[in-house]
Structure formats: structure tokens, C-alpha cells
N, C-alpha and C positions, 0 to 999 in steps of 0.2 A: 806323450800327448798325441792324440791321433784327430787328424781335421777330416769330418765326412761321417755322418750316419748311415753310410750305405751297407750294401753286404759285405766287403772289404772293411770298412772300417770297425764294423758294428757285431764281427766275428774274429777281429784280432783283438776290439778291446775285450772282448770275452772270455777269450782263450787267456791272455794275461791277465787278468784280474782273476781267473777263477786259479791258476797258478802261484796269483800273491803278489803282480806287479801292480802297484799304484798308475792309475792310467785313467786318463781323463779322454773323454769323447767330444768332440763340438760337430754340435749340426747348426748350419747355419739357419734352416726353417722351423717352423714353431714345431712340427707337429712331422709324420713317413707319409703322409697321406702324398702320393704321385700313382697321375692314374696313366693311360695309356702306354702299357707295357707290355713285354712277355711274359715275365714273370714265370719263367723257367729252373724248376730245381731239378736237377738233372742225380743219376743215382751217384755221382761223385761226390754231390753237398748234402744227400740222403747219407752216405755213408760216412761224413763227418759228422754230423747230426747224430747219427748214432753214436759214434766213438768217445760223444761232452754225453750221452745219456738225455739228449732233447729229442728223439726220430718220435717216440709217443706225444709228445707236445706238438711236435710239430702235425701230425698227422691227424691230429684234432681239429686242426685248423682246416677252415672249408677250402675244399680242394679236388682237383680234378686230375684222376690219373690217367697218361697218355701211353699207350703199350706199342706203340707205333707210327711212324711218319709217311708221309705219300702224295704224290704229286696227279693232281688231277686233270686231263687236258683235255682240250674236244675230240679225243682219240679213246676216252678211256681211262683209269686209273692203271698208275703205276707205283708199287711199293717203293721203298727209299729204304726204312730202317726198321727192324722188329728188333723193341730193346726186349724181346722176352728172351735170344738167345745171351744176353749178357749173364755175367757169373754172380753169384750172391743173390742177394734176397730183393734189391732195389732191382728191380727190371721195367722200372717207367722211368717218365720225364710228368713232375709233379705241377701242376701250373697253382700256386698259391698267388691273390696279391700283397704284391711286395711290402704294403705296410704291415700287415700281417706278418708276415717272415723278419722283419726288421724289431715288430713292437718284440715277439719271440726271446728275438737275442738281446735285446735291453732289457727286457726284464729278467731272465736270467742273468746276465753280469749284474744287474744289482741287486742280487741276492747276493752280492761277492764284496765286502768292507773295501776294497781297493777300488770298487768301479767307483768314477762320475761323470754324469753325465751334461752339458749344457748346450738347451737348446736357443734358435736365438744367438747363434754365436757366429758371426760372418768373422773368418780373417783376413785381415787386412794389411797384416806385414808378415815378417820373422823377427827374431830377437836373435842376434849375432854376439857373438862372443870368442877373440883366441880367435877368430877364422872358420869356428862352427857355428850350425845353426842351435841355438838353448833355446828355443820354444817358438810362440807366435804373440803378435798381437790381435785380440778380436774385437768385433764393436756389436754391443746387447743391444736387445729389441730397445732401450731407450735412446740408443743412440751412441753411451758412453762406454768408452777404450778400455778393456781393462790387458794384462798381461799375464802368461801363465808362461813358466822357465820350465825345461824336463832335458835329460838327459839327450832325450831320441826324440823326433817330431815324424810323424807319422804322414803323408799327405794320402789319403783317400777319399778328397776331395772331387774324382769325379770327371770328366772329358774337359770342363772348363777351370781344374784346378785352381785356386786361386794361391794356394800354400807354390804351386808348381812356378806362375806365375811372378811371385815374388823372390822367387830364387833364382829366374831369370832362367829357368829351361824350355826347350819350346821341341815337339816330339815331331818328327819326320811323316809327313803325312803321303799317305801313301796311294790316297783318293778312293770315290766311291760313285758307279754309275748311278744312285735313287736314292732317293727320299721316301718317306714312308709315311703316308696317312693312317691314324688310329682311331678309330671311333665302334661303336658299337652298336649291336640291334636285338630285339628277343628273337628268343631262340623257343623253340616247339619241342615238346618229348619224341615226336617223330624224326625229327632233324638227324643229320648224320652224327655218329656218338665220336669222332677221332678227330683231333687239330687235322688239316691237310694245306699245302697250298695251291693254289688254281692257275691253269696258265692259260691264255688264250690270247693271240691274234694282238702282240704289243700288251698285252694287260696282266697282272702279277696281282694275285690277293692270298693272304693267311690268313684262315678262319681258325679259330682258337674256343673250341668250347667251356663256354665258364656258365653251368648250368643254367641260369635262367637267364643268359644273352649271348649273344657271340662276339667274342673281340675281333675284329675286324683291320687288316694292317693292308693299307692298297698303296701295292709299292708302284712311284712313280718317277720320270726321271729323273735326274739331279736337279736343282733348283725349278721344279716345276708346278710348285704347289699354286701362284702365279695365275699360273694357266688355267689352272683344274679351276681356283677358285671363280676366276672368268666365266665358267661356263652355267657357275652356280649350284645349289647344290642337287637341283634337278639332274644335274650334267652325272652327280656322284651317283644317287641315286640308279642313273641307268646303268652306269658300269654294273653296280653288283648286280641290280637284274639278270645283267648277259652274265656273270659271270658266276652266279649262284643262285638260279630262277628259283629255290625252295628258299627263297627271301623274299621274292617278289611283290608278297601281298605283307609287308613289312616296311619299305622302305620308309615310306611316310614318317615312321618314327623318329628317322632321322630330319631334325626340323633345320640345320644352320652348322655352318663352318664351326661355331663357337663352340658346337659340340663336339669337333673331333680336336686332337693333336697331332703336330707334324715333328716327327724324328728326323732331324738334318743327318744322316747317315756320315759318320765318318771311320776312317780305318788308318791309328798312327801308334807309332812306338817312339818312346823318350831312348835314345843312342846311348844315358848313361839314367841309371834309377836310382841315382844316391849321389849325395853329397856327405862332409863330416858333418852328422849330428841329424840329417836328414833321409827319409827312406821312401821311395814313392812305389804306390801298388794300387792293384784294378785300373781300372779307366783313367785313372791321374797320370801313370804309368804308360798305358795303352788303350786307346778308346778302339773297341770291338765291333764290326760289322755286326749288322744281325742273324744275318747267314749264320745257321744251327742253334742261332738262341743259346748259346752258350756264354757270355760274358758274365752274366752272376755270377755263372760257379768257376770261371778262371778268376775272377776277383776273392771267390771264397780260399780257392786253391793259395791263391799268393797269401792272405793270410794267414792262411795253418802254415805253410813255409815259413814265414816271418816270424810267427811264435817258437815252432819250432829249433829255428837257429841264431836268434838275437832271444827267447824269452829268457834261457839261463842266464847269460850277460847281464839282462837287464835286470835281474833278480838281484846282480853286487851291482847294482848302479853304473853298470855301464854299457856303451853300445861300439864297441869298434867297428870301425871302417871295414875291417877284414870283414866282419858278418854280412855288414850292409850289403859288400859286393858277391857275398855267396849268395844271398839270397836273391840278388841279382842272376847272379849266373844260371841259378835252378831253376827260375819260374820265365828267364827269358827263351829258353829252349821249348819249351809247349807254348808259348804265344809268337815265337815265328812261327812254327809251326802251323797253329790254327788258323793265322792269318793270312799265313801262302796260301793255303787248303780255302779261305773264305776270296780271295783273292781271283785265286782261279776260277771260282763258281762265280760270281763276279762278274766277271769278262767272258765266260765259255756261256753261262748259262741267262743269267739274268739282264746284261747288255743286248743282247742279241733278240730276246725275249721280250725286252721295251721296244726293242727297234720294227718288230714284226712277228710274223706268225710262227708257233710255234710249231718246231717239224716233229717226225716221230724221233720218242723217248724212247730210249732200251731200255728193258728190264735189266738192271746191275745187280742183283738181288742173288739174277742166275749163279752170277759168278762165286764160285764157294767163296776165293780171300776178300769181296767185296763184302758177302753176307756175314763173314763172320767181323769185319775188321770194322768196316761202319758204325755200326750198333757201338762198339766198343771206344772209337771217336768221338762221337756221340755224347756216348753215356757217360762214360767215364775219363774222358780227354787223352793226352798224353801221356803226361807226368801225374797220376792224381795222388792228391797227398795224404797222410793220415797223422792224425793228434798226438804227437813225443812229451807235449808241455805236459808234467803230473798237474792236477789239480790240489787246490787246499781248501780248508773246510770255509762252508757258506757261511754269510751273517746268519744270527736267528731271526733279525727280521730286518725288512727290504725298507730301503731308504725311499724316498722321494723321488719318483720317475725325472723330475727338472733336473735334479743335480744339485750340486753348492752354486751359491750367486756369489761366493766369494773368489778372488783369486786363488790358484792353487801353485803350489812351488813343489817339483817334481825333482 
């Protein structure tokens, strides 16, 4: 039983179901539809996509390919990362949105007699037994409790876990200088073709092309949305002017606070990611700065890991402890890692950057082991993982996107 429709959840239930594991998904919202995102697939979840036989599905989906990173200042442009020298055939960072990428993987798993899916399902407790956890309890869009037992419980529920929550773990937080405003504006065929981000004089923006608008991410102190909103959104408005005048005669279109979202930035890791009968991964595990737009695909990454080394167990009905904590062990070595690495940029770059003007940036690009090794942090992270679960054959024909409304006993 896995709690969370996110990329974590919604790529492990995949990965076992198409393997033969009975495995149930619960998304707590009716429907993927979450807007104000990055919605970054980086060539790491490109190249598990390819390994299940979805990179042509997925690549169907409308989407914008990014062959490079760069920071823009009142000095000048300066490069950051060219994924074209990376190895293999993925040499972008794909920007798809996420519901998009999400519907993807659920309709693939149910094409797979083991997938179900229910949406509509908040949990609300766990279901204990022996000293393990055997499933959860969740409560349906009418309201009423129902319960579902499984060997393994899954939490990829997300920075606010609620599965986490009820098992009484709470993740070490590690704190974060900004907040981040998301909202959006049209964009011109003229406009420049590359995500970038802008830095100038205390002010932080990432413009994100998604062809007929720009996503727009105005990173702002910590808790200081407050403020911004004080000034109105006239106040927002002039920021991008100064900070991207090939908006200028755009802003307008932004009419009110109500149309943007605020990311409360956080950066923590759970000190243990398992309990008996429990398994925590993505954000429920460890919530991700945004710094390099990577946390989908280290959520995807701990997936394929979890399939990998608990799917054959789970295939005789069982999940030992020993697994839980391998899986533990592999996937918590590249998320220290990313988040020292997000940590320090953090504090050297983006602190300093709220607090005032920015000085001159060196090109790190020059440096050969930066040019080569970036790109490849980046793209393809630490540890990146690849698909061990075999697959078994699909239904002939796909069930009901809802799922069963009955309980399920796993």
C-alpha cells in the first residue's frame, strides 16, 4: 500500500504492479491537477522512463526541452551548466506539468491487473499489529473510514506526510533563507528560448519557459510573502519590470495575489526512514530545496531503489526490516549529498543575494572538473538508479482510472 500520488508514489506503484505486486495507491485529492511548480525531469527520470518502455509516451506530452542553465545579472550572462556534455541520449532537463507526468504513470500501472488506484483517500491513521505497521486507515470524499491491511505501507505522502505524522516521526530540519512566489505571464516568440535565473540588487527571479507563458518563481525572504503582499500587487509587478523589462508591457496580466502560489521553502531529512512494516521516500522522507530543481527525480530515484530491493520480497509476501534499511542506506547517501550541495548555495549565494547587491560572478564553466562534473550533478544526480524489477504481462484491457471503492486486504 503506498499513501501519495506523487512522482514517488506513482512510480513505485508502477514499477510493482507491472512486476506482479498487488499494490494499492491512495491520493488524497480528487484529481494531479497542482499548478505552480518546476516540474523538472531531469535525464535521470528520462532514462528510467525509458528502461519501463514510457520515454516515447512521455515525450508526447507537451513539453519544453532545456539544454542549458545560466544566471543572469546586471553584469551580464553567465553559463552554470550545458547538459549537452552529459553521456547518453537524454542531454536536457524536460519541463512537463506534473499532472501530465503523473496521469502518465497511472495509466500505465493500470494497464497492470495488480494496480489500484483511490482517489479521494486522506489517511488518517495506521493499522498496527505484532509491533508493525499492516496498513492505514483513510477517510473517502463522503467522509466514511474505511481500512486497507498490506504487508508494507508505503508513505510518499509528501513534505506534510500524514502516514509520517501518525507514526510519530518528525525529520530534522535543516532551515531555508526564501520563500518563493509562483505565478505566471505570456510569453512572446521573441522572448528568450532557455529557463534562466536573474539576480539583481537583493532580488532573485526564475523564469521558466512553457511556450505560450513564462512560469515565473520570485524568490523572497523567508517568511516574507507578508510584506510583498503589503505593497500590493502593483509592488510585484515592478519587481519583474526591473528584473526582466522584455515583460514590461505584460505585466498587467497579472491582475491579484490569488493568482500566484507561495512555496514555503523547506530543507529536512527523517534521521531514520523506516519502521517494521513501514517505508518512507521523496519528500515524506526529505523535503528538497529548490535549488537545481531536482527533488522529483530524487523522489523518482528512491522509487526505482525501493522496487528494486524490497519488489522480490514483496512478490512472497514479504517485506523485511533488513530491506527497508538497505533501501534506506542507498538513497540516503545522494540526499545528504544534494542537500549539503543545496545548503551551501543557500548561504554563499542566495542569502547574501536577498540581503543586497549582487557582486561579480565567475565563470565556473572555465573550470574543466566544474564543466564536466555540474552538468552530470545536475542531470543525472549522485546515485542514479536503473529498473532490476522484471516486468509481467499487462491486462488486455485497463480498469477504471478511480480504482475499487471497496477495501482491499493486501
Amino acid at each position: 500500500m503506498i499513501a501519495g500520488g506523487g512522482p514517488a508514489g506513482a512510480m513505485l506503484a508502477l514499477l510493482l504492479a507491472r512486476a506482479g505486486v498487488d499494490v494499492t495507491l491512495l491520493e488524497k485529492h480528487a484529481d494531479f491537477l497542482r499548478d505552480f511548480r518546476g516540474d523538472t525531469i531531469h535525464p535521470s527520470t528520462l532514462q528510467v522512463l525509458d528502461e519501463i518502455g514510457l520515454a516515447e509516451a512521455f515525450h508526447r506530452l507537451p513539453h519544453r526541452k532545456a539544454y542549458e542553465m545560466s544566471l543572469r545579472t546586471d553584469d551580464g550572462q553567465v553559463p552554470v551548466a550545458d547538459l549537452r556534455r552529459l553521456p547518453g541520449k537524454y542531454q536536457y532537463i524536460a519541463f512537463v506539468p506534473q499532472w501530465d507526468f503523473l496521469d502518465l504513470l497511472t495509466r500505465e500501472a493500470a494497464a497492470y491487473p495488480h494496480f489500484h488506484l483511490l482517489m479521494n483517500a486522506k489517511v488518517v491513521d495506521l493499522v498496527r499489529h505484532d509491533g508493525a505497521i499492516r496498513g492505514v486507515r483513510y477517510r473517502d470524499e463522503r467522509g466514511e473510514e474505511h481500512e486497507i491491511r498490506a504487508v508494507l505501507t508505503v508513505a510518499a505522502d509528501g513534505r506534510h506526510s500524514d502516514v509520517r505524522r501518525a507514526a510519530g516521526l518528525a525529520p530534522r530540519r535543516f532551515g531555508a533563507p526564501m520563500d518563493v512566489v509562483w505565478f505566471r505571464l505570456p510569453r512572446a516568440e521573441d522572448d528568450p528560448e532557455q529557463p534562466f535565473l536573474r539576480a539583481s540588487a537583493g532580488r532573485l527571479m526564475v523564469a521558466i519557459n512553457r511556450e505560450t507563458y513564462w512560469q515565473l518563481a520570485y524568490v523572497i525572504p523567508k517568511g516574507g510573502f507578508a510584506a510583498l503582499e503589503a505593497k500590493g500587487v502593483d509592488g510585484l509587478r515592478r519587481e519583474v519590470e526591473r528584473l526582466l523589462p522584455f515583460l514590461g508591457g505584460r505585466t498587467s496580466e497579472l491582475h491579484g495575489f490569488d493568482e500566484a502560489g507561495v512555496l514555503s521553502v523547506e530543507l529536512n531529512r527523517l534521521t531514520r526512514w523506516h519502521l517494521p512494516g513501514l517505508l518512507l521516500i521523496g519528500d515524506a522522507a526529505h523535503a528538497m530545496s529548490p535549488v537545481f530543481g531536482v527533488g522529483i527525480n530524487l523522489a523518482v530515484q528512491d522509487a526505482v531503489a525501493a522496487a528494486n530491493i524490497v519488489g522480490p520480497a514483496l512478490l512472497r509476501g514479504r517485506a523485511p526490516d533488513a530491506l527497508l534499511a538497505r533501501v534506506e542506506r542507498r538513497r540516503k547517501v545522494p540526499t545528504v549529498v544534494v542537500q549539503t550541495a543545496q545548503r551551501v548555495v543557500q548561504e554563499r549565494l542566495i542569502r547574501p543575494a536577498l540581503a543586497g547587491p549582487v557582486g561579480p560572478i565567475p565563470d565556473l564553466t572555465r573550470v574543466p572538473v566544474v564543466r564536466s562534473l555540474l552538468p552530470r550533478f545536475i542531470g543525472l544526480g549522485v546515485l542514479p538508479e536503473h529498473v532490476r524489477l522484471p516486468p509481467r504481462e499487462k491486462r488486455s484491457q485497463q480498469m477504471d482510472r478511480k480504482g475499487p471503492t471497496r477495501d482491499v486486504l493486501q
